[in-house]
N, C-alpha and C positions, 0 to 999 in steps of 0.2 A: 645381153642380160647375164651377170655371175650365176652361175649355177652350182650344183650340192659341192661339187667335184673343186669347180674356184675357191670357196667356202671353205670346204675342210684344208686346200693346200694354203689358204690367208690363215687357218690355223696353227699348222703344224709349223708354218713357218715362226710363228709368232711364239709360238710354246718354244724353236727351237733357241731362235735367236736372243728369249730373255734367260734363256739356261745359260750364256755366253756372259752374261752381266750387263745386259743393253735393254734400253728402255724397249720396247717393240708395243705398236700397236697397227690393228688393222682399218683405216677407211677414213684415217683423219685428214683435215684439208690441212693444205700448206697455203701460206700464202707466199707468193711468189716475185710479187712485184703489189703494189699501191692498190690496183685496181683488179689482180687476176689472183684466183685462186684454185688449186688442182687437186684432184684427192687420189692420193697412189693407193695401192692397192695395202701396201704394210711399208713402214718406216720405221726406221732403228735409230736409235745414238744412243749414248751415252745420258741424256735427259731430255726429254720431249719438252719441249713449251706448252703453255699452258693458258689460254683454251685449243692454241693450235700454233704450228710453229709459223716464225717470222723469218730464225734464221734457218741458214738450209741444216739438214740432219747429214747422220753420216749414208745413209743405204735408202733409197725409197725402191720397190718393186711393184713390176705390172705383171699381174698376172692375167696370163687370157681367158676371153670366153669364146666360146666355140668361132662366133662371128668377126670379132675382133681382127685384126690386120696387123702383123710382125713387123708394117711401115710404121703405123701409127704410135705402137707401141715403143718403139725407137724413137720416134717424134716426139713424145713425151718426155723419153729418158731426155733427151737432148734441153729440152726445157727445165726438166730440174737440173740438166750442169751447170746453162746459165746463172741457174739461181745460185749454183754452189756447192750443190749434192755430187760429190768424188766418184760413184758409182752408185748405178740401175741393176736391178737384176729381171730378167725381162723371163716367162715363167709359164713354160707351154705344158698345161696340165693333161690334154687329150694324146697329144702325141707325145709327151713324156720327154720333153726339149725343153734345155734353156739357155741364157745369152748372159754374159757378162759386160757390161756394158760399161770402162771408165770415161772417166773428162777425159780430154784431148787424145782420145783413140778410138778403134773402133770397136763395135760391137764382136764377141767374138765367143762361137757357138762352143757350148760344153760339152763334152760326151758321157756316154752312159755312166762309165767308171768315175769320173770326176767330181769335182765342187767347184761349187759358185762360194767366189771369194769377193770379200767386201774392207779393205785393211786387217782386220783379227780377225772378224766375220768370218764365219764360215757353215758353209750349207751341202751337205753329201746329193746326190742323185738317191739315193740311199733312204736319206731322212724323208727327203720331201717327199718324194712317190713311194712311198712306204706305206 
């Protein structure tokens, strides 16, 4: 279950990335394929669709909750590549960790000093656990 802590980071992310000039919103569903649909945690591009997207966006992120699993959450991102989505940002709020995740590579852990980058995107250690 998201808690205060998932919440305020589905925030700050959202407040960060529409200061960038990109649509961002938090908990909207994608649809993915005909019959399946996923709701990432916040999605960015350049303009959302409207009731919810069809085509893929540029950035969807998972952010965790306590119980959640860093497999699963990778599992996911791997579902929106197929769909089309360039980059996951995967978004460990407890332990103050996160993953950049593009299409046809691997997931690959940030450090404290760093940012999670998305094509222009871009998100501080800084901003988010601030």
């Amino acid at each position: 279950m998201p808690t205060k802590l998932h919440a305020l980071i589905q925030f700050l992310l959202v407040t960060l990335l529409r200061k960038q000039g990109v649509e961002a919103l938090a908990e909207v569903s994608v649809k993915v394929s005909d019959t399946r649909f996923l709701i990432p945690d916040v999605i960015a591009d350049v303009r959302i669709e409207d009731p919810y997207p069809v085509k893929p966006v540029a950035l969807c992120v998972d952010v965790l909750s306590p119980k959640d699993l860093l497999s699963s959450a990778f599992a996911k991102c791997e579902d929106y590549h197929n769909w089309g989505v360039p980059c996951c940002w995967v978004i460990d709020p407890v332990r103050q960790t996160a993953w950049e995740y593009h299409a046809q590579g691997d997931p690959a852990r940030i450090e404290r000093d760093g940012a999670l980058h998305a094509g222009e995107l871009i998100a501080t250690f800084g901003e988010i656990f601030s």
